[in-house]
C-alpha positions as CSV (number, residue, x, y, z in Angstrom):
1,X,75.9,162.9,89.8
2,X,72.6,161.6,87.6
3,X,74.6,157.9,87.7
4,X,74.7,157.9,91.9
5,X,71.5,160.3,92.2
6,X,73.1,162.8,93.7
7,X,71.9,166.5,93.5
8,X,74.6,168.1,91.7
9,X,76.1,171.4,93.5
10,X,75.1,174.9,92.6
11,X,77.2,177.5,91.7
12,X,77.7,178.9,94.5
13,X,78.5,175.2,96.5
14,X,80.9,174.5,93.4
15,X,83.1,178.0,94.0
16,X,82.8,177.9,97.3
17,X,84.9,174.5,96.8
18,X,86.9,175.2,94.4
19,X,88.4,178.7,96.3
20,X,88.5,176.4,99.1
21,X,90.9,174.1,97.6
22,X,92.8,176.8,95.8
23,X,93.1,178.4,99.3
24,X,94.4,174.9,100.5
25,X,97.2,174.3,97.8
26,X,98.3,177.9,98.1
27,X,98.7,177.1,102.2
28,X,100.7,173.9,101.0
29,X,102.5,175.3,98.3
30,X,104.1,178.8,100.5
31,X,104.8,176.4,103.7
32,X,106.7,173.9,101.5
33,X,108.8,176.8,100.3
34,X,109.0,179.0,103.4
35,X,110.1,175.4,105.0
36,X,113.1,174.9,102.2
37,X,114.3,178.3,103.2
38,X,117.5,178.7,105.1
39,X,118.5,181.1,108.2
40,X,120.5,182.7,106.3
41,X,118.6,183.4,102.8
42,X,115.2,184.5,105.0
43,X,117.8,187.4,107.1
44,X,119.1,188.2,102.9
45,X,115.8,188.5,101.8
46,X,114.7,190.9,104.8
47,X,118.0,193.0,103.6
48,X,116.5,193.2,100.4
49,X,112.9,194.3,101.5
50,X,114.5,196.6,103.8
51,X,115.0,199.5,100.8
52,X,112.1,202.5,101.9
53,X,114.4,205.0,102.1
54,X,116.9,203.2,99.1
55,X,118.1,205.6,96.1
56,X,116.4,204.7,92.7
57,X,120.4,205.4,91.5
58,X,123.0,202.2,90.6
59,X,124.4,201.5,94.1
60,X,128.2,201.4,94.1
61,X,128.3,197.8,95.3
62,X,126.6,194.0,95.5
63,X,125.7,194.7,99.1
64,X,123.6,197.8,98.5
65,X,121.4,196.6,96.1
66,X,118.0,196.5,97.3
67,X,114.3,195.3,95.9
68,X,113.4,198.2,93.8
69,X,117.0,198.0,91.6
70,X,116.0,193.9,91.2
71,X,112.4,195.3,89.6
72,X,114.5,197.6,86.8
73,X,115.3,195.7,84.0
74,X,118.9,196.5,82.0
75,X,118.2,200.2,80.7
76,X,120.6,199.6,78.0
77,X,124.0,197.9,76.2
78,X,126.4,200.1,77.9
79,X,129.7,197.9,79.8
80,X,128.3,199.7,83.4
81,X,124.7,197.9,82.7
82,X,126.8,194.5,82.2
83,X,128.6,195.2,85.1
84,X,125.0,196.6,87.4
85,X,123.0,193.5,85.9
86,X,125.8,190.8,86.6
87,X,126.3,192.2,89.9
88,X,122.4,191.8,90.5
89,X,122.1,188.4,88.7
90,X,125.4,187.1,91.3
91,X,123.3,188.7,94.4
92,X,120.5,186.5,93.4
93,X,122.4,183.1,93.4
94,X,123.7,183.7,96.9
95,X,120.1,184.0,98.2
96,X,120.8,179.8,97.6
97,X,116.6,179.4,96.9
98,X,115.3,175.8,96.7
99,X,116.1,175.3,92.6
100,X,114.2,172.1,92.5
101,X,111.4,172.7,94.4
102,X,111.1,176.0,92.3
103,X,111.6,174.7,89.1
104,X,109.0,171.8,89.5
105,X,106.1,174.5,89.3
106,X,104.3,175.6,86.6
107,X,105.2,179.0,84.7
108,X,101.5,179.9,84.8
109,X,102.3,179.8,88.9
110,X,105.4,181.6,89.1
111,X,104.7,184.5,86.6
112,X,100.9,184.9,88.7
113,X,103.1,185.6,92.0
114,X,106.2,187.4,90.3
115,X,103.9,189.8,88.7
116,X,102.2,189.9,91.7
117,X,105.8,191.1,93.6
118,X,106.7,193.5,90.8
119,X,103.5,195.0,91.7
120,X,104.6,195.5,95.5
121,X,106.3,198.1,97.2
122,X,108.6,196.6,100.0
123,X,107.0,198.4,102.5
124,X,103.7,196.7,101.8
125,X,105.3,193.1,101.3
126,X,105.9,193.4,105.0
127,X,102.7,193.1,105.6
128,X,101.9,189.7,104.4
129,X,102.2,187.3,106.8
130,X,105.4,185.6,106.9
131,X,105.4,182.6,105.4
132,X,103.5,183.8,102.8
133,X,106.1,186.6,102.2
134,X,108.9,185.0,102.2
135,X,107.1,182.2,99.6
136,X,106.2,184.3,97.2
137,X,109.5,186.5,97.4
138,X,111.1,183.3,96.8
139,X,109.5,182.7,93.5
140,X,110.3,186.2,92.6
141,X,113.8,186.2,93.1
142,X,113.9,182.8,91.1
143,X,111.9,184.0,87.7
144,X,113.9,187.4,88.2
145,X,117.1,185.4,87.9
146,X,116.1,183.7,84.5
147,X,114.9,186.7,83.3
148,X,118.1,189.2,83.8
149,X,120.3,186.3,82.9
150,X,118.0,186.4,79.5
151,X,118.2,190.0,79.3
152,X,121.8,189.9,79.8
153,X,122.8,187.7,76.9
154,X,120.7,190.1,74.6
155,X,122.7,192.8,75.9
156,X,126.3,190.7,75.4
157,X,125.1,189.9,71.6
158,X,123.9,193.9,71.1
159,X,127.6,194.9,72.8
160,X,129.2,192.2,70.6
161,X,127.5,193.4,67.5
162,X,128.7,197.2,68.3
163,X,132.5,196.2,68.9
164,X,132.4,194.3,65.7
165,X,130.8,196.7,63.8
166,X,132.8,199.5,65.2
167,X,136.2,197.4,64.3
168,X,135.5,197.1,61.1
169,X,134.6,200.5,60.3
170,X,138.0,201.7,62.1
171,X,139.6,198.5,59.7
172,X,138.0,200.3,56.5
173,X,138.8,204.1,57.5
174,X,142.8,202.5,58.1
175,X,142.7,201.2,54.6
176,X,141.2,203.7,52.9
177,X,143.4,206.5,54.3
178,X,146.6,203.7,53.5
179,X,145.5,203.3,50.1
180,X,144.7,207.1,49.3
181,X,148.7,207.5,50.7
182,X,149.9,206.4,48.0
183,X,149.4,207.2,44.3
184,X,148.8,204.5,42.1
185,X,148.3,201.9,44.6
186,X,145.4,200.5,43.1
187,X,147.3,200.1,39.6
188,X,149.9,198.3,41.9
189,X,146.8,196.3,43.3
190,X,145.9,195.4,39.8
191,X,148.9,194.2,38.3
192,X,149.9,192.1,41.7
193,X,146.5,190.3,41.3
194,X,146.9,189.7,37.9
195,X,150.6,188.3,37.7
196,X,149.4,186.0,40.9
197,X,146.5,185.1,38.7
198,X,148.7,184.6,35.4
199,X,151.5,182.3,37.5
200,X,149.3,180.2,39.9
201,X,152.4,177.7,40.5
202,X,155.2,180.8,40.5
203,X,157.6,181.3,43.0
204,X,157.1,184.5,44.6
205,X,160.2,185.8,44.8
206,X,160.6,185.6,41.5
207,X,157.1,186.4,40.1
208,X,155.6,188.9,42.3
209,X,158.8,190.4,44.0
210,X,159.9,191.9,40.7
């Protein structure tokens, strides 16, 4: 501004710009989105908002999942929650949601409106005008993918962890009760190891058989 002489802005003048171009990308940014939106995802997505009078309960099926059940994250590593959350994740793909367009913008962006939506109830999302809803639903719907998908791995490892721990504890209580069975096992044990030890290159049906 001092190089060209120009009085620089004031405060005021600068945010005043600024919200104004913030206002302008936003304007760009929803109709760019709302525009890559099919027939068929925005009539899904009105399915989805359409949950005022929905049970906070696990719905029996894919189709009766509504927005509040995409907001709860997997309550714990129980085979119904893989089930629920993989049912959830597979109603989220179908929505079909522009991928590249969404996965060009910044994570700063997309966690401002998904916290945003988490915030919302669906009968106050209708209210936003509808470009602007269905924009910024869009985004949701995309990060809350990621982040069940995320959240279900965790909860495969956890269940993975527990079946192999549980195995092996059944595998030690199975030995233990075949080795108390029988009396002097571990002497038998002993003297196996020690002849297989003694006779490396033995045949064992004539080493240890006997």
């Amino acid at each position: 501004f001092r190089l060209t002489r120009i009085e620089p802005f004031t405060s005021k003048e600068l945010e005043r710009h600024i919200s104004s171009a913030h206002k302008l990308f936003e304007k760009q940014l929803f109709h760019s989105i709302f525009s890559a939106l099919s027939g068929t995802t925005k009539s899904a997505m009105n399915l989805l908002l359409s949950d005022d009078d929905a049970s906070d309960d696990e719905p029996d099926n894919i189709s009766s999942i509504k927005f509040k059940h995409l907001k709860h994250d997997i309550p714990g590593a129980k085979l119904k929650n893989v089930v629920f959350a993989i049912e959830k994740i597979n109603l989220l793909l179908q929505l079909q949601l522009p991928q590249q367009l969404l996965s060009n913008l910044s994570i700063k962006l997309v966690n401002k409106y998904y916290t945003r939506v988490m915030a919302e109830l669906p009968g106050s999302m209708l209210d936003y005008k509808e470009s602007v809803r269905y924009a910024i639903f869009a985004i949701f719907c995309y990060h809350r993918s990621q982040i069940l998908t995320d959240q279900l791995a965790d909860l495969l490892m956890k269940l993975t962890h527990s079946m192999r721990t549980s195995a092996e504890n059944a595998i030690n209580k199975i030995i233990l009760s075949e080795v108390k069975r029988v009396n002097g096992k571990f002497d038998i044990l002993c003297t196996l190891a020690s002849i297989s030890f003694e006779n490396p290159d033995g045949i064992i049906q004539e080493k240890i058989y006997p």
